[in-house]
N, C-alpha and C positions, 0 to 999 in steps of 0.2 A: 452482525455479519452483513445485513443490509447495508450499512455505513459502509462498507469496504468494497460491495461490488458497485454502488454507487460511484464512490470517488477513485477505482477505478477506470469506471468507464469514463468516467468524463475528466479525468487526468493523464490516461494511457494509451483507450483506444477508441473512441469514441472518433470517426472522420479515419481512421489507418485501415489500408486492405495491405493484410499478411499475406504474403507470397507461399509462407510455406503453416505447417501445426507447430514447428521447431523452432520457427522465428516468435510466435505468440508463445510459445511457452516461456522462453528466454524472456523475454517483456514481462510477462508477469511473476516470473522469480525474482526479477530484480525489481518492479514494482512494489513485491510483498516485502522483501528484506527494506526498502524506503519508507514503504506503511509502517512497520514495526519499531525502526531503528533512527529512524531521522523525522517524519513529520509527522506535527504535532498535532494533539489533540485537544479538543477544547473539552471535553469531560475528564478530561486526567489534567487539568490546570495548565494546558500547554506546553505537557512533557508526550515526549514519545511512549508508547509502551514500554518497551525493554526499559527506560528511564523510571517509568513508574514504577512497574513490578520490583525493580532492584531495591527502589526505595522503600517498599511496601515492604520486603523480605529482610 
């Protein structure tokens, strides 16, 4: 989980002031669905999660 509010902040909001809680929240659902679904990891060989886990299952 560290891994994730790390790369995060320093790939989403790190240097951004949000105007509103509804704009930051929007950013990080759609930050999370990119963490998960599109980039890659270097402990799972380079695959996304959702990528691994299917493989895995």
């Amino acid at each position: 989980m560290e891994s994730f509010f790390h790369s995060f902040k320093a790939e989403a909001v790190r240097g951004v002031a949000f105007a509103t809680e509804r704009a930051l929240r929007q950013v990080l659902r759609h930050y999370f669905r990119y963490y998960t679904h599109t980039r890659l990891h270097s402990a799972l060989g380079f695959r996304s999660p959702v990528d691994y886990e299917s493989e895995a299952a």
